[in-house]
PAVO-908494 format. One line per field, with one value per residue: x, y, z of N, C-alpha, C in turn; chain. Coordinates in nm, 3 decimals. Atoms other than C-alpha are relative to their C-alpha. Layout:
N
n_east c(X;...)
n_north c(Y;...)
n_up c(Z;...)
ca_east c(X;...)
ca_north c(Y;...)
ca_up c(Z;...)
c_east c(X;...)
c_north c(Y;...)
c_up c(Z;...)
ch c(A;...)
***
This chain:
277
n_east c(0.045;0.101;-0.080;-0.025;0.088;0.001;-0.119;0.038;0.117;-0.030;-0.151;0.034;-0.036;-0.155;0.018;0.043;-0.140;-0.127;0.025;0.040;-0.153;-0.098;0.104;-0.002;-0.124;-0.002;-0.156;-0.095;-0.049;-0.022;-0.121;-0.041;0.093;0.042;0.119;0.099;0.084;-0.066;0.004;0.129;0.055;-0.088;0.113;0.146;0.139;0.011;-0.128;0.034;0.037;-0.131;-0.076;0.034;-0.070;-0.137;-0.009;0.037;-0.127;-0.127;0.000;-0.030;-0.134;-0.031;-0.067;-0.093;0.077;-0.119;0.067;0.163;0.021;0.016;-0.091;0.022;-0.043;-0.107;0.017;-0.004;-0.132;-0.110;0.077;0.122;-0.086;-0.051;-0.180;-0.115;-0.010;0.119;0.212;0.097;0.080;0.069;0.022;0.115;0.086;0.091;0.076;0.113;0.175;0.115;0.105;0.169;-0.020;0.018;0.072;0.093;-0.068;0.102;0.093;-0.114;-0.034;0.116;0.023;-0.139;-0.022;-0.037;0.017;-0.119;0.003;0.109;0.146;0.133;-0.047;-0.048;-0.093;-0.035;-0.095;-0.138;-0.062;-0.048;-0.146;-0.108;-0.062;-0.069;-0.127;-0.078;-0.057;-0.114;-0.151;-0.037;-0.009;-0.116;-0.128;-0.029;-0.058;0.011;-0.144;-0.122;0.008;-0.021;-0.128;-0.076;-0.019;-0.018;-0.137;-0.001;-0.083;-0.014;0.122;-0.037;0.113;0.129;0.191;0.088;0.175;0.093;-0.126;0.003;-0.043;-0.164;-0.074;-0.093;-0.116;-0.072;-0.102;-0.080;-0.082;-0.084;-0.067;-0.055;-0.026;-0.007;0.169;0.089;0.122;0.124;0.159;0.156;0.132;0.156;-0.030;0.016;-0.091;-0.117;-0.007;-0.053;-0.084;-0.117;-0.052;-0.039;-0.158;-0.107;-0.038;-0.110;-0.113;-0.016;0.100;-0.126;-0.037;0.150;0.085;0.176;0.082;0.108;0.098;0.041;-0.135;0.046;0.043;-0.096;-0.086;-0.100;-0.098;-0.041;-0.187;-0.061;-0.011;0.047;0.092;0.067;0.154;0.054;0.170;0.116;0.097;0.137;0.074;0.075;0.070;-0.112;-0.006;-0.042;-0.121;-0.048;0.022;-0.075;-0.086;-0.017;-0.066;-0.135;-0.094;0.014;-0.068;-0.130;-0.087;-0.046;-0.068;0.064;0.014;0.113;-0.013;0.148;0.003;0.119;-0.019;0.048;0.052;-0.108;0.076;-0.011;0.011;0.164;0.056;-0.026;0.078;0.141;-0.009;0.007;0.163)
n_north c(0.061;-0.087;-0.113;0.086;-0.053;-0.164;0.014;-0.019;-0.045;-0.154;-0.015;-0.069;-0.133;-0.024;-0.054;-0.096;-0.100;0.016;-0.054;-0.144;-0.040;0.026;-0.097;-0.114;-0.065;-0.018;0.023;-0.115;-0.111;0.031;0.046;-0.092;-0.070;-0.145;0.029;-0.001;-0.119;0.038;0.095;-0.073;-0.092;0.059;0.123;-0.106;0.051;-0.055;-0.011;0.050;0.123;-0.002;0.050;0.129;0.100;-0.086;0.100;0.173;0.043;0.079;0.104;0.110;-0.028;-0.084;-0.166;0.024;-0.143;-0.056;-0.213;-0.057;0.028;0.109;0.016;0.125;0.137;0.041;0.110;-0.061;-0.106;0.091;0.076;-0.113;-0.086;-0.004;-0.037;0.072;0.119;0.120;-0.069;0.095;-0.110;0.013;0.163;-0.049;-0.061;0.089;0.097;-0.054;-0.035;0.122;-0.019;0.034;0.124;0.084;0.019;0.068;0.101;0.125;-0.005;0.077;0.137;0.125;-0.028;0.038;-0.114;-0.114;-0.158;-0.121;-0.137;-0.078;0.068;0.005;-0.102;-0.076;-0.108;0.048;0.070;-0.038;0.073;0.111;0.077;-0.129;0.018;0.124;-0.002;-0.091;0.098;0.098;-0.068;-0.034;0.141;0.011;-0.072;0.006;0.148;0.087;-0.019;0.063;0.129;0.069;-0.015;0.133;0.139;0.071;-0.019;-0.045;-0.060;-0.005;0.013;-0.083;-0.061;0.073;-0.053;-0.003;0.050;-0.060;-0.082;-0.086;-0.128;0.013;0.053;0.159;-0.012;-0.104;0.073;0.114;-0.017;-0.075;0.130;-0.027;-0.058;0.030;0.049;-0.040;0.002;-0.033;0.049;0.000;-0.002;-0.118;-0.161;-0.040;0.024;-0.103;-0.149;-0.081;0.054;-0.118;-0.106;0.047;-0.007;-0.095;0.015;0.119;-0.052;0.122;0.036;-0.012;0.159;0.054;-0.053;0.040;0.034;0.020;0.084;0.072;0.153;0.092;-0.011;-0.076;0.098;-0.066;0.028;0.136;-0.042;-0.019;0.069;-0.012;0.022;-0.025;-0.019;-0.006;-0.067;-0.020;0.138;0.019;-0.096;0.060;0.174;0.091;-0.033;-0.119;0.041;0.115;-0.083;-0.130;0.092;0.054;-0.103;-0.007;0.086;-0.016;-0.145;0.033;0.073;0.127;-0.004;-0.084;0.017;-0.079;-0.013;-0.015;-0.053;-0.017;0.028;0.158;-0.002;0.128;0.045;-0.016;-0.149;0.016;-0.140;0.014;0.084;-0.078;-0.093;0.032;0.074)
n_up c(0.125;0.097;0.087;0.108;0.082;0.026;0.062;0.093;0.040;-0.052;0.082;0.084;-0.079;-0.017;0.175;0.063;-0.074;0.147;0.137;-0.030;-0.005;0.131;0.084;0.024;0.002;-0.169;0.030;0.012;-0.029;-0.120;-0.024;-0.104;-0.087;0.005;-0.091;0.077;0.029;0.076;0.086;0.069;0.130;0.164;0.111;0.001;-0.067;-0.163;-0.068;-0.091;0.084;0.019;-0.142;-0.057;0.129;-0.031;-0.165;0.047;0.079;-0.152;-0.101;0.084;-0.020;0.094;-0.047;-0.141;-0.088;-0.112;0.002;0.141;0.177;0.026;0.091;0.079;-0.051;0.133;0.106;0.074;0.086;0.100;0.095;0.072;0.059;0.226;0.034;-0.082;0.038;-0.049;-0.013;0.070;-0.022;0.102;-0.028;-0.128;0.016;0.081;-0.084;-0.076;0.128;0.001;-0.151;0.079;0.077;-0.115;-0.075;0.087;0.018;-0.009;0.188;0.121;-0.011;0.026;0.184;0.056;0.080;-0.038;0.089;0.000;-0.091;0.100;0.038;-0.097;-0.059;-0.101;0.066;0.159;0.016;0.005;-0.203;-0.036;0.024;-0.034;-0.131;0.038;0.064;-0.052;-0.133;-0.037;0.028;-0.126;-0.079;0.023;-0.005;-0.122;-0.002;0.087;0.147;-0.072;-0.010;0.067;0.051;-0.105;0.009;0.147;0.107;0.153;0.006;0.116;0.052;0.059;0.062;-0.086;0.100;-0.088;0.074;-0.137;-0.125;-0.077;-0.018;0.038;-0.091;-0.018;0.126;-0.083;-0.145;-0.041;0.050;-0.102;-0.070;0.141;0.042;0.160;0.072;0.062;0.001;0.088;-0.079;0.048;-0.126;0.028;-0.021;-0.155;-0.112;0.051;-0.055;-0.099;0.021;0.087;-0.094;-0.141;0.077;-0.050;-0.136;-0.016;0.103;0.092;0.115;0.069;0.005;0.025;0.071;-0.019;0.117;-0.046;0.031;-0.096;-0.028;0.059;0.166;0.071;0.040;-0.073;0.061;-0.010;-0.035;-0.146;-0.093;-0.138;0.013;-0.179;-0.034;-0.217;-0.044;0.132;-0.001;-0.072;0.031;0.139;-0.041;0.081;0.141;0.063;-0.040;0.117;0.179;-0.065;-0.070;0.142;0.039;-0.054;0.064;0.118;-0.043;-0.073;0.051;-0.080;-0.110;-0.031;-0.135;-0.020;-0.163;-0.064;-0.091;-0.020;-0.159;-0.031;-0.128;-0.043;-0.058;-0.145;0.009;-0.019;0.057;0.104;0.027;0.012;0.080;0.129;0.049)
ca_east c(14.239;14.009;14.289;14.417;14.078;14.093;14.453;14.298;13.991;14.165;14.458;14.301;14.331;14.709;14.689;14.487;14.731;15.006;14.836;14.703;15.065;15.255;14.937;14.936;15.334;15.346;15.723;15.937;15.827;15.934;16.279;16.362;16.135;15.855;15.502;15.172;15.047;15.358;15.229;14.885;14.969;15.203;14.889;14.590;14.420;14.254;14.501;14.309;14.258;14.615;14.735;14.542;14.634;15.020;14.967;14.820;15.146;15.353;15.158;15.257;15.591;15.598;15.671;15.881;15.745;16.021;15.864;15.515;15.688;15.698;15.960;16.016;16.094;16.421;16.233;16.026;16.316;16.467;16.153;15.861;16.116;16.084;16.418;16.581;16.714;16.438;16.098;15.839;15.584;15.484;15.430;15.221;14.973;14.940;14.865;14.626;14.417;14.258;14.075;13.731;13.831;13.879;13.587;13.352;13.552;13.253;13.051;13.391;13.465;13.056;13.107;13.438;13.594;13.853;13.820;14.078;14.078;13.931;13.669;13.486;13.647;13.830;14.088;14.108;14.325;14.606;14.665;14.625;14.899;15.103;15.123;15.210;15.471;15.644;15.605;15.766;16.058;16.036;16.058;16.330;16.553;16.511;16.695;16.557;16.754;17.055;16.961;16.873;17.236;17.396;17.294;17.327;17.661;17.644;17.992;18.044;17.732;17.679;17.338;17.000;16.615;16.416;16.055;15.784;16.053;15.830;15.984;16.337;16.382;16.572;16.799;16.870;17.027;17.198;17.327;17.455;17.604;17.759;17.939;17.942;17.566;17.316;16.954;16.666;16.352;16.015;15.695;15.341;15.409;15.249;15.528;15.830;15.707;15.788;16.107;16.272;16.287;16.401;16.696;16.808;16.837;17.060;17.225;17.170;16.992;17.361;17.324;16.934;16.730;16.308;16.113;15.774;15.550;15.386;15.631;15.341;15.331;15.672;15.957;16.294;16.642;16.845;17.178;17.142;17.262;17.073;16.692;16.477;16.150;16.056;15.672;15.579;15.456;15.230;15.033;14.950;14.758;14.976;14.949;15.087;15.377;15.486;15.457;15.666;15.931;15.950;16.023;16.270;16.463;16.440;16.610;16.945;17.258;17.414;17.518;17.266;17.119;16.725;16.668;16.291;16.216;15.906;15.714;15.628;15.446;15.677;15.447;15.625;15.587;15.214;15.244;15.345;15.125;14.796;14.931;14.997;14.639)
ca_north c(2.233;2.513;2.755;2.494;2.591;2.962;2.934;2.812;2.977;3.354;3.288;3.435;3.769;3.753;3.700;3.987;4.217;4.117;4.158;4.489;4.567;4.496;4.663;4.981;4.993;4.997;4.850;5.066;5.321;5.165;5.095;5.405;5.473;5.703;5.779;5.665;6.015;6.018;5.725;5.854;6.140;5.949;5.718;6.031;5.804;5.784;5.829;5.622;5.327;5.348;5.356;5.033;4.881;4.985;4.771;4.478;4.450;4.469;4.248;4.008;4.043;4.264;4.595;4.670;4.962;5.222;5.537;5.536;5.494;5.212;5.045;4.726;4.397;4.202;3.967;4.236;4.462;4.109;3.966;4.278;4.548;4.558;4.543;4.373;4.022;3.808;4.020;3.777;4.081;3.974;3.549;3.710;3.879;3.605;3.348;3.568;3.652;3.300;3.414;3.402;3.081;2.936;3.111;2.898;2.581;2.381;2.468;2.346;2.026;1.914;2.080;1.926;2.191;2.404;2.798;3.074;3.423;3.558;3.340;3.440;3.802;3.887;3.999;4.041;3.787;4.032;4.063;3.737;3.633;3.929;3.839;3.478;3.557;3.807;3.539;3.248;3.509;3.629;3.250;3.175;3.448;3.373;3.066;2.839;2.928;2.886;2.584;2.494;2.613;2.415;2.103;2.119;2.076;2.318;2.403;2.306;2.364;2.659;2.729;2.648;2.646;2.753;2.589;2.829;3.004;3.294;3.564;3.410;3.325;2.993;3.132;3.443;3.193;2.955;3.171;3.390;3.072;3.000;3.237;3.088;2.972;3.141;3.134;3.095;3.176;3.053;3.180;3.430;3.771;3.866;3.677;3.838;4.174;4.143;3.884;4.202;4.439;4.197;4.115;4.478;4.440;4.157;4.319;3.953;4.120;4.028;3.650;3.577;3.597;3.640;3.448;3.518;3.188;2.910;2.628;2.373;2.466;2.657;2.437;2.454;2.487;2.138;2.304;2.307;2.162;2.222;2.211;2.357;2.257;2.428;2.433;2.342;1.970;2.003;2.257;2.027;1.693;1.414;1.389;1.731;1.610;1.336;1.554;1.856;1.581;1.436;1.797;1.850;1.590;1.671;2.001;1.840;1.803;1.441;1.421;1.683;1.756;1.784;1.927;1.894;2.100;2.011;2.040;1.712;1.591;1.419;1.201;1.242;1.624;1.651;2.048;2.024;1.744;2.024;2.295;2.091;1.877)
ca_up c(13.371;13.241;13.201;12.937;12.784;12.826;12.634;12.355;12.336;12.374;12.164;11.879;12.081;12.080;11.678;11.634;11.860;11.621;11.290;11.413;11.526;11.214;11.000;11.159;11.183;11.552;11.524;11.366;11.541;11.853;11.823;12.039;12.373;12.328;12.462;12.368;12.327;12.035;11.916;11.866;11.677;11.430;11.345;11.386;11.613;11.978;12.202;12.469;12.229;12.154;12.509;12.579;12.264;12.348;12.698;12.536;12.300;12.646;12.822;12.495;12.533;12.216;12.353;12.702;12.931;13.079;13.274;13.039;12.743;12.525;12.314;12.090;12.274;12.160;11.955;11.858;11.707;11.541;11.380;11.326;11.161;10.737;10.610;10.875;10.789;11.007;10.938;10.958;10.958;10.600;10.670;11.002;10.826;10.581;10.818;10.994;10.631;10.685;11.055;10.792;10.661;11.052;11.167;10.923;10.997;11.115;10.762;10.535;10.741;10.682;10.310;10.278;10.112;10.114;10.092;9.999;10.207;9.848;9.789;10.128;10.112;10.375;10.141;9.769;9.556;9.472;9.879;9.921;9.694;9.756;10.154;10.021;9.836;10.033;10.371;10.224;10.137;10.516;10.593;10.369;10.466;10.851;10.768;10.545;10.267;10.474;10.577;10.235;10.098;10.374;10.310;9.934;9.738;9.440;9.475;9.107;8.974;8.710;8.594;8.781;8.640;8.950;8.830;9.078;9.214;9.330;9.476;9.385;9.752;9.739;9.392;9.613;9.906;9.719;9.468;9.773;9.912;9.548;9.402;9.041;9.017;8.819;8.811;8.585;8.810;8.645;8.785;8.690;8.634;8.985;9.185;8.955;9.019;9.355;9.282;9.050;9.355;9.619;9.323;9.361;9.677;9.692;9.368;9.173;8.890;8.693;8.803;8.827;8.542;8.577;8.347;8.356;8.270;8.328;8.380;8.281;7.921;7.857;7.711;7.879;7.746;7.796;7.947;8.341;8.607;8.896;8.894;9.212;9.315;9.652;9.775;9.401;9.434;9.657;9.500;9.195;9.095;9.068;8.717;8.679;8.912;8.682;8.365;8.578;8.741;8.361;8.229;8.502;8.402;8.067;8.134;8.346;8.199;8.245;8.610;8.686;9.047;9.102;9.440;9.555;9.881;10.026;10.376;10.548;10.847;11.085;11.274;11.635;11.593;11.733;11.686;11.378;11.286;11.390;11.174;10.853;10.875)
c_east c(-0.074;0.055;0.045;-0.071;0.032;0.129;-0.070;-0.104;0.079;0.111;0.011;0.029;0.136;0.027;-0.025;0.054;0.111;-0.028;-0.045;0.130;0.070;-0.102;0.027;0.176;0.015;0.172;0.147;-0.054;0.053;0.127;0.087;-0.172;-0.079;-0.146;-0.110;-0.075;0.092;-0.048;-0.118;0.008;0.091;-0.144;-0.122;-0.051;-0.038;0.069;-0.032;-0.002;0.157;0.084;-0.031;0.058;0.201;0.033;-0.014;0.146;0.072;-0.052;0.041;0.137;0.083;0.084;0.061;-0.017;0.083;-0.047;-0.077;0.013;0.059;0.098;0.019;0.065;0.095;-0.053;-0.102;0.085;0.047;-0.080;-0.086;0.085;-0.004;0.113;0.069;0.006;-0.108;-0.093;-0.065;-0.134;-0.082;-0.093;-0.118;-0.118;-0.061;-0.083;-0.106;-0.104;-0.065;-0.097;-0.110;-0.031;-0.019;-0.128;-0.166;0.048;-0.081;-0.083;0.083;0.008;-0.148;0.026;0.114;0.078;0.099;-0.035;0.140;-0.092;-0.084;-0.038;-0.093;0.043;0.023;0.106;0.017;0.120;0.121;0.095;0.000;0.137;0.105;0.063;0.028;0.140;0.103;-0.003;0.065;0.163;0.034;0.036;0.151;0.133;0.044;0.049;0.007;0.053;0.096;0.011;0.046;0.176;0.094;0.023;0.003;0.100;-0.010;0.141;0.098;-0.089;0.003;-0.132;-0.118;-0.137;-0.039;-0.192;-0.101;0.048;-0.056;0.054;0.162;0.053;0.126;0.130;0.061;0.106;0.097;0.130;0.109;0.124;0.114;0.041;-0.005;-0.136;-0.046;-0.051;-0.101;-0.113;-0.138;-0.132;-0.105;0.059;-0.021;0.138;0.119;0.019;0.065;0.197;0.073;0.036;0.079;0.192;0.113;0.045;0.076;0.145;0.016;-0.041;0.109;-0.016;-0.144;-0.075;-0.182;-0.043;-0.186;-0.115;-0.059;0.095;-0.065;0.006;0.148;0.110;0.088;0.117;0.086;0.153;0.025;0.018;-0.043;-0.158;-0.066;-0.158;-0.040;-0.177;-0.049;-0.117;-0.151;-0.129;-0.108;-0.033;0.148;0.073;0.090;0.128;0.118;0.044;0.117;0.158;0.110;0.111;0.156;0.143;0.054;0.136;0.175;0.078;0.055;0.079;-0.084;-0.077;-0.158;-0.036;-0.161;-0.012;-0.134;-0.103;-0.058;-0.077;0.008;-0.126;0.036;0.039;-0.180;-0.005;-0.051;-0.092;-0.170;0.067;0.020;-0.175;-0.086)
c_north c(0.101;0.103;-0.070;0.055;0.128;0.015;-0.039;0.049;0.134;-0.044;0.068;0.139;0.027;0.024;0.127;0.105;-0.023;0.044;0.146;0.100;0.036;0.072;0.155;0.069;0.112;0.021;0.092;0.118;0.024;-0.025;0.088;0.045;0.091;0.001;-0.087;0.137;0.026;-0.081;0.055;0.110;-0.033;-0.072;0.110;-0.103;-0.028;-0.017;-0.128;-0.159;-0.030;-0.047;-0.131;-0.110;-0.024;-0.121;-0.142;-0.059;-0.030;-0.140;-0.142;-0.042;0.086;0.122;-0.061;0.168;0.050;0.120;0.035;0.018;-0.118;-0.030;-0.167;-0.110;-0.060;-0.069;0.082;0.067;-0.129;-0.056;0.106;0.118;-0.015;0.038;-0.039;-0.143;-0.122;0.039;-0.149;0.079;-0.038;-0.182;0.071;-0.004;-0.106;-0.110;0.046;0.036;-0.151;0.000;-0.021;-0.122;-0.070;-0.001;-0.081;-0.129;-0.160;-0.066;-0.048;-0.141;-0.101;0.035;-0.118;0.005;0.062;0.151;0.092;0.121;0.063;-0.023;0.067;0.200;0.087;0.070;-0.042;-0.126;0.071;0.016;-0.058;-0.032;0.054;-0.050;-0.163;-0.024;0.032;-0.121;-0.090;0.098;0.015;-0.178;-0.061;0.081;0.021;-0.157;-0.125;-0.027;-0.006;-0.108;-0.080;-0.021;-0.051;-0.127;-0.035;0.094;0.042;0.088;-0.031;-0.014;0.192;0.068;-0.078;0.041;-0.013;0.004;0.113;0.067;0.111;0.077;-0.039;-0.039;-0.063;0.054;0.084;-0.068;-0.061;0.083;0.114;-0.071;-0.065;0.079;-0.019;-0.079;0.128;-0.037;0.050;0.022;-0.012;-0.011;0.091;0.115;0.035;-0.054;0.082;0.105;0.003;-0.065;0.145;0.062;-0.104;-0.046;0.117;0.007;-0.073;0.013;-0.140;0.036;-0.126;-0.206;-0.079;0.048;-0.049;-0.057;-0.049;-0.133;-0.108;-0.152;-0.136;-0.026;0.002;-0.140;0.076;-0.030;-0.176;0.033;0.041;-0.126;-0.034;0.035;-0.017;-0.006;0.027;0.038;-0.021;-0.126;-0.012;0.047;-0.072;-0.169;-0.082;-0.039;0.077;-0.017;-0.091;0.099;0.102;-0.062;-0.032;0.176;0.029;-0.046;0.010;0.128;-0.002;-0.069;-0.145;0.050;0.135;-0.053;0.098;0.037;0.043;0.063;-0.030;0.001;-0.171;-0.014;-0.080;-0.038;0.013;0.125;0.048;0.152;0.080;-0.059;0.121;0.099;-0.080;-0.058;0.200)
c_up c(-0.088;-0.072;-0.116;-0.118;-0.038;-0.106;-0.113;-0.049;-0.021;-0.092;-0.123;-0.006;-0.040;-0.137;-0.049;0.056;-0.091;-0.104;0.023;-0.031;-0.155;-0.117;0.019;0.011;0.148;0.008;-0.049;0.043;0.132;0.040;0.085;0.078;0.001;0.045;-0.100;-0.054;-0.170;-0.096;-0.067;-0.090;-0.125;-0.079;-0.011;0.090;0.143;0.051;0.149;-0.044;-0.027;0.158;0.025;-0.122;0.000;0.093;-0.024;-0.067;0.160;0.037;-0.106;0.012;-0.106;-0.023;0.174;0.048;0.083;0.075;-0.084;-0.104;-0.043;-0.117;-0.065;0.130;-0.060;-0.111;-0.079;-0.143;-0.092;-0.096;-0.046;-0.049;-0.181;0.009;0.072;-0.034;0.020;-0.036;0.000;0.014;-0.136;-0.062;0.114;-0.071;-0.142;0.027;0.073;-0.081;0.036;0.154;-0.075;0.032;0.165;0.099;-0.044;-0.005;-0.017;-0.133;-0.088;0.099;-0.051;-0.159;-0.075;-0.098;0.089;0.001;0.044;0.084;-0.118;-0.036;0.117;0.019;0.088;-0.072;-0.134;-0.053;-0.030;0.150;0.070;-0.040;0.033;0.148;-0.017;-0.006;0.073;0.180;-0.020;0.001;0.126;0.046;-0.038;0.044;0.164;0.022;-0.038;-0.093;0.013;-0.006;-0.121;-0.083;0.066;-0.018;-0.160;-0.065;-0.158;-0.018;-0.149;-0.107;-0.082;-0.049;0.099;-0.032;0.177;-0.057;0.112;0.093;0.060;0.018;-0.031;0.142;0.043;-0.117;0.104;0.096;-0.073;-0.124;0.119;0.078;-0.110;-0.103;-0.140;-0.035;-0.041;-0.052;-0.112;0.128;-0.096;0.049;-0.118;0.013;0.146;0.073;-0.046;0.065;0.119;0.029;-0.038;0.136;0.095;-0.087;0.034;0.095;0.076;-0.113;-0.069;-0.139;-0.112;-0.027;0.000;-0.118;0.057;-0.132;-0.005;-0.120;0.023;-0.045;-0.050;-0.139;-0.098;-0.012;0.005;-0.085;0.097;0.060;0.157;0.103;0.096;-0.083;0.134;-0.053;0.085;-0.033;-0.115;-0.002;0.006;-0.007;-0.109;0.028;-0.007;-0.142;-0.032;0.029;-0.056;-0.089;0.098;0.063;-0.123;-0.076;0.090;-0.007;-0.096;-0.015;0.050;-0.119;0.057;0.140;0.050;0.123;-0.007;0.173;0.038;0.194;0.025;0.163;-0.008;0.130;0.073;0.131;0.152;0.029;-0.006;-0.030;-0.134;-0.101;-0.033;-0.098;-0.126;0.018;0.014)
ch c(A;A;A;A;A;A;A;A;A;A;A;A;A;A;A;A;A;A;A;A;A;A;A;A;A;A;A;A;A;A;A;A;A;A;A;A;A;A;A;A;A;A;A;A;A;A;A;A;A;A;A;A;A;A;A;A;A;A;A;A;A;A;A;A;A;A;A;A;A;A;A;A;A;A;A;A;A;A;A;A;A;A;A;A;A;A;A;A;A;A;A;A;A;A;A;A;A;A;A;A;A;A;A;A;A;A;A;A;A;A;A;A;A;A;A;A;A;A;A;A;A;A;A;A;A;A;A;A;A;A;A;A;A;A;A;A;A;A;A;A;A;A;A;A;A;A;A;A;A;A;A;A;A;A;A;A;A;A;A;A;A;A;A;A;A;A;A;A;A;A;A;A;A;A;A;A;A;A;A;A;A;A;A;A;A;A;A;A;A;A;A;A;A;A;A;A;A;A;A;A;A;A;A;A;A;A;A;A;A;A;A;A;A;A;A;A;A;A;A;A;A;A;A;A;A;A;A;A;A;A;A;A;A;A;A;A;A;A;A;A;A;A;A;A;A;A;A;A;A;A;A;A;A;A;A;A;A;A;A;A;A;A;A;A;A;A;A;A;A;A;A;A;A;A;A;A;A)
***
């Protein structure tokens, strides 16, 4: 029964072995076998602190130990790698900026209050939003955006307003999935910036356009078909949801398709259940 305890008391540990990991760019340099003494002089740093730090990843199942040297784990190599299709190296480190925020949990539930990572600064707001942005993308592109392009028929669909579209995620999937869609994304300068590069990289600039503003204010052309709301709802009052729902509408040609994406919290999903509350 107590190990039960110890499991969640110590689990924190395992977190901070990961975000460490994926910070100092442990990962790619692991994808071929090599020592810790190697490792230490790629990063300048103690070689002894390194070795133990090295062991801890194994004993995670992170790394995989052949003859004293150390190399990525499969699920390593498929999920902590930048640039490989799954990363979730950039969602990690966003979920791990709120350690402040959890370790003050007792003081916000009597305040009853939320707080951001750069209100109590553990990390400024540009690398807050930055590891935001860039995790739902790691989230979407390990299958969500599949998903979503799976279950929705835009196989005669021609133009699409992405309202909060962020990094372009969701346009990126479905226009990948749809050869004859193209994308408005509307978001804040900050998310664009990193939307433009992840375009080249998919080679959509041709079929996505960026439009940097704020979707509450800006008034939309009246000529699409398709109309995405992922992750925006929930962000705003109700009020705003109405008024943003209203516009959406506003926006669809007759026979037009609004496609709301949003999470939920399926009541006979108790894991699930603790991570959304």
């Amino acid at each position: 029964m107590k190990d039960s305890i110890d499991n969640i008391c110590f689990s924190f540990w395992n977190s901070a072995v990961l975000r460490a990991a994926i910070k100092l760019g442990i990962f790619p340099l692991l994808e071929q076998p090599i020592s810790a003494r190697e490792v230490s002089d790629h990063l300048k740093a103690n070689p002894g602190f390194v070795q133990a730090f090295l062991e801890s990843c194994a004993g995670l199942g992170l790394l995989e130990k052949e003859e004293g040297n150390f190399k990525n784990s499969q699920v390593a190599s498929k999920f902590l790698i930048p640039d490989k299709p799954e990363y979730q190296g950039d969602y990690i480190v966003h979920i791990t900026n709120f350690w402040y925020t959890w370790g003050n949990l007792d003081q916000l539930i009597r305040e009853g209050r939320p707080n951001f990572t750069f209100e109590n600064g553990f990390v400024d707001a540009g690398t807050y939003w930055t590891s935001y942005i860039k995790g739902r993308h790691n989230l979407a592109m390990a299958g969500q955006g599949a998903v979503l392009a799976e279950y929705t028929n835009l196989n005669n669909r021609r133009k699409m307003l992405d309202l909060g579209g962020g990094s372009g995620s969701y346009s990126i999937a479905l226009c990948n999935a749809n050869p004859n869609l193209t994308a408005v994304v509307v978001d804040l300068k900050e998310p664009l910036e990193i939307a433009l590069s992840l375009l080249k990289q998919y080679n959509l600039q041709e079929r996505i356009t960026l439009c940097p503003a704020d979707f509450h204010t800006t008034e939309f052309d009246q000529d699409y078909d398709v109309v995405l709301l992922s992750a925006v709802l929930r962000h705003i009052s109700p009020e705003q949801c109405l008024r943003l729902l209203s516009k959406a509408y506003d926006a669809l040609l007759p026979g037009g398709l609004l496609i709301v994406q949003e999470f939920i919290n399926p009541e006979d999903n108790p894991k699930q259940s603790l991570r959304s509350t």
